[in-house]
C-alpha positions in Angstrom: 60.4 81.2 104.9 64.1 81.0 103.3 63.0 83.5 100.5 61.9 86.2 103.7 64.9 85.6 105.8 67.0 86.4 102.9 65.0 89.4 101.6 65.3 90.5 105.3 69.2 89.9 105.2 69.4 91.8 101.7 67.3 94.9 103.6 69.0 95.2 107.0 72.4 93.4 107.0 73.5 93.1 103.3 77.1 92.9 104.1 76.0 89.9 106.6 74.1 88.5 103.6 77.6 88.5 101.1 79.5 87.4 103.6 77.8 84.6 104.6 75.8 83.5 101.8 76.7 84.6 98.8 80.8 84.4 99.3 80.7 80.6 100.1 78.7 79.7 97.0 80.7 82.0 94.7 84.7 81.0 95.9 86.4 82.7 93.0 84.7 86.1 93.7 85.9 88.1 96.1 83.2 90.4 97.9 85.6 91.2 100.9 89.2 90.2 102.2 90.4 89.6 106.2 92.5 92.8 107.5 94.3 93.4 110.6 92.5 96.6 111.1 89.6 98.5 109.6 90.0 99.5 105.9 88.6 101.2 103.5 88.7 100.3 99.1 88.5 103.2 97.1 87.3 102.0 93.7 86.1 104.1 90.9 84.6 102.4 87.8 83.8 103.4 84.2 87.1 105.2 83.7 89.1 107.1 82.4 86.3 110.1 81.7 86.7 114.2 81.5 87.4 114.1 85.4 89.9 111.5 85.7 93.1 113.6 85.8 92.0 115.7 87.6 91.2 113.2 90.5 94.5 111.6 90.1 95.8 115.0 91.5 93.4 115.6 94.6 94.7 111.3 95.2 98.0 112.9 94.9 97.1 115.6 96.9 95.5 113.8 99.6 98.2 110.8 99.8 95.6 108.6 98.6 94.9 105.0 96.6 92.1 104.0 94.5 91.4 101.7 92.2 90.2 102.3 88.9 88.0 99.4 86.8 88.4 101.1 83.8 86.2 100.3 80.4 88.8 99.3 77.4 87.1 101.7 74.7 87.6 104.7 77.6 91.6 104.7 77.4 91.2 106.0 73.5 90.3 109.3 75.5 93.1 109.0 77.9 95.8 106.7 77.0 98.0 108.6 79.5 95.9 107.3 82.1 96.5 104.0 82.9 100.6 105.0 83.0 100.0 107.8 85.7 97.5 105.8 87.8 100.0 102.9 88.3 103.1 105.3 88.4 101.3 107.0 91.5 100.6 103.7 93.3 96.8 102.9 92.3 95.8 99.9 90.5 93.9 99.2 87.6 91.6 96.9 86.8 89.5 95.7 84.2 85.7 96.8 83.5 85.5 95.4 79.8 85.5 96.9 76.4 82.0 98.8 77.0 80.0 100.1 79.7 76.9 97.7 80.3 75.4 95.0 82.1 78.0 92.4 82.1 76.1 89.5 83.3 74.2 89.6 80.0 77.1 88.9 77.4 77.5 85.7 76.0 80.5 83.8 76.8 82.2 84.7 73.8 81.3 88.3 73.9 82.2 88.5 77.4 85.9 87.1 76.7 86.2 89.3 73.8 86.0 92.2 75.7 87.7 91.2 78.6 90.3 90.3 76.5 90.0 93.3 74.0 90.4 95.5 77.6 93.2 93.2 78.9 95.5 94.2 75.3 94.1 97.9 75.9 95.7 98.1 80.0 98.9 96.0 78.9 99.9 98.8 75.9 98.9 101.6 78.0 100.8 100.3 81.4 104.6 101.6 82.0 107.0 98.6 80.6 107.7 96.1 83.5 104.4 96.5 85.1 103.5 93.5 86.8 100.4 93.9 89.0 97.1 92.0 90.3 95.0 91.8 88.0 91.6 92.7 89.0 88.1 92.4 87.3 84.8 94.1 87.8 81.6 93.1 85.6 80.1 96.2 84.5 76.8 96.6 86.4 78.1 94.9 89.5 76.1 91.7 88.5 78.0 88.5 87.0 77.0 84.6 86.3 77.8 82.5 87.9 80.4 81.2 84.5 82.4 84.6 84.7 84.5 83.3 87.3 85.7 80.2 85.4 86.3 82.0 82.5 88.1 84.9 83.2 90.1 82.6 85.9 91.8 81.2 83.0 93.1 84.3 82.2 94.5 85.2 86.0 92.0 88.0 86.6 90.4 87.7 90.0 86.8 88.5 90.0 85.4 91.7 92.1 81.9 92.7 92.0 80.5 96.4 92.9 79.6 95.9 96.5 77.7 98.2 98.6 77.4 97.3 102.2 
């Protein structure tokens, strides 16, 4: 009965589901915040790729803010990228060394890259940057570990979410 009403949940309400279920047993992730009006996140993963700059300028163009999980081996392409994206008021966050299913690394592999990502941002950011610091598993899934370990490094935890 549990198992159906939660399948149901996942099918017709998923925000209600994350919200309410998944949220409270998962406090260092955050799947939502509270706002004093409506809101909407722009966030773009796997970054920075052939497009990047040139959605940096429609942003620009638009008067708009994203913000960018980008993959650690991805700024070798662009190491421009990170600099422009916080000098026009997005943020960046981290989506590990390489693109893949994150809740599959081990521990060690999984703090590697983080890590490995974390060095990649820091060189790449303007000098003086002090920012959140957010993270994104790649593939939207985690276990439940990743908060504790990447807590000890000041990231805040925030999986793909789609409502």
């Amino acid at each position: 009965m549990v198992v159906l009403l939660l399948v149901s949940l996942a099918v017709l309400m998923p925000s209600l589901l994350v919200r309410g279920v998944v949220a409270r047993l998962v406090p260092g992730v955050m799947f939502c915040a509270p706002t004093r009006e409506p809101l909407l996140a722009l966030t773009i993963d796997d970054g920075p790729g052939p497009g990047s700059d040139a959605l940096l300028d429609l942003l620009r163009r638009l008067n708009v803010r994203a913000s960018f999980f980008v993959i650690g081996s991805h700024l070798e392409r662009n190491p421009g990228f990170v600099a422009r994206a916080l000098e026009e008021g997005h943020e960046v966050g981290n989506h590990l060394w390489r693109d893949g299913r994150a809740a599959g690394l081990s521990k060690a592999d999984f703090l590697r890259q983080l890590l490995a990502t974390e060095r990649a941002i820091q060189q790449a950011a303007p000098s003086g940057w002090a920012a959140l610091r957010w993270f994104r598993p790649g593939g939207g899934w985690f276990h439940p570990a990743m908060p504790q370990l990447h807590n000890g490094n000041e990231f805040r935890c925030e999986p793909r979410h789609r409502p």
